[in-house]
C-alpha positions in Angstrom: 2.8 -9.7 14.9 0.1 -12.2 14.1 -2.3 -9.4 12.7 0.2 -7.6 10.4 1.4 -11.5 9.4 -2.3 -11.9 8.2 -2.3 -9.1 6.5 0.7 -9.8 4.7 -0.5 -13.3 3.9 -4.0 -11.8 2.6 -2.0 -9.4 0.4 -0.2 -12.2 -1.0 -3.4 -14.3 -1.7 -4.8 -11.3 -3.8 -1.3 -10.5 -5.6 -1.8 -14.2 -6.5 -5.2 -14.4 -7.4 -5.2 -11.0 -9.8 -2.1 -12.8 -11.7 -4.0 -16.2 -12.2 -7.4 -14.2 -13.2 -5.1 -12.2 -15.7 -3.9 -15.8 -17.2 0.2 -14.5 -16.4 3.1 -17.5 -15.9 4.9 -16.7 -12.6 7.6 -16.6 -14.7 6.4 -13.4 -17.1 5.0 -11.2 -14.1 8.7 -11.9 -12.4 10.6 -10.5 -16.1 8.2 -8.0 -16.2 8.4 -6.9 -12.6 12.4 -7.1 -12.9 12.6 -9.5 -10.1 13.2 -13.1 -9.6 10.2 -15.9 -9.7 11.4 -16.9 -6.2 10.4 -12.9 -5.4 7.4 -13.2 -6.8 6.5 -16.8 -4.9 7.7 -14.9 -1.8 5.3 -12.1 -2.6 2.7 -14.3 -2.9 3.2 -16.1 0.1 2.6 -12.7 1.6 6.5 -12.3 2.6 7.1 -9.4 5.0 10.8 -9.6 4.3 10.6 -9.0 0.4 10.7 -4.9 0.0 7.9 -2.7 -0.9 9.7 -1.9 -4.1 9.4 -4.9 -5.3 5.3 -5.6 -3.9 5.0 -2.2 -6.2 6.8 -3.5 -9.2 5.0 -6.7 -9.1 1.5 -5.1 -9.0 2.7 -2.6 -11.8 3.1 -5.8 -13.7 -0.5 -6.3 -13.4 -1.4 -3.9 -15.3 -0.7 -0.6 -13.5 -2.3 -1.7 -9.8 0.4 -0.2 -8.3 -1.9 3.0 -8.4 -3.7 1.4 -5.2 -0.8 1.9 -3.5 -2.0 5.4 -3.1 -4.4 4.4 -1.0 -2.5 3.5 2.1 -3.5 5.7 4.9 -5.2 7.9 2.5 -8.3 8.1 5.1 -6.4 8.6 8.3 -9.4 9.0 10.4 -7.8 8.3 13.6 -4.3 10.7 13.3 -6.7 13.5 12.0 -8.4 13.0 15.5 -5.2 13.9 17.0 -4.3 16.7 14.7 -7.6 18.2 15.7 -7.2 18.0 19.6 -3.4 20.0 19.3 -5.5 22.9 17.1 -5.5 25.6 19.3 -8.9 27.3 19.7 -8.8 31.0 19.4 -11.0 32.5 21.7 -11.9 35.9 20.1 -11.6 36.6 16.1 -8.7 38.5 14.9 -8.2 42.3 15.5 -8.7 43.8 12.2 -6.8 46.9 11.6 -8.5 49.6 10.0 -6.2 52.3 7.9 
């Protein structure tokens, strides 16, 4: 898909960029990360076939940013839409039973 391929590529840029602003050798974030310097170019290329494991290894290199990870679908706006529409709607309160 050409969006989620953008994405990915996007991704890849930032990876990139917070490595270079950090001053870190391909070659350190990949020992670091436990993975290969050909992962990490893949990663940075924005690579949709290189596994979230290693995406999340590579940004704990970077000093912890795996944390933002969290943030995926944190929001979900749109699926909370849905989860409101199946509430059902009671149409009188509860019988309370007096003893």
């Amino acid at each position: 898909m050409p969006k989620t391929r953008a994405v990915h590529e996007r991704m890849g840029e930032q990876i990139k960029l917070a490595r270079l602003r950090r001053q870190l050798s391909s070659q350190l974030v990949a020992e670091c990360a436990g993975t290969s310097r050909q992962t990490l170019n893949s990663i940075e290329k924005g690579s949709a076939t290189v596994s979230i494991g290693s995406y999340a290894a590579v940004l704990h290199a970077l000093t912890n940013l795996d944390t933002d990870l969290l943030l995926i679908a944190k929001d979900d706006e749109f699926g909370r839409k849905l989860q409101d529409l199946n509430l059902p709607t009671r149409k009188r309160a509860p019988k309370v039973g007096y003893s």
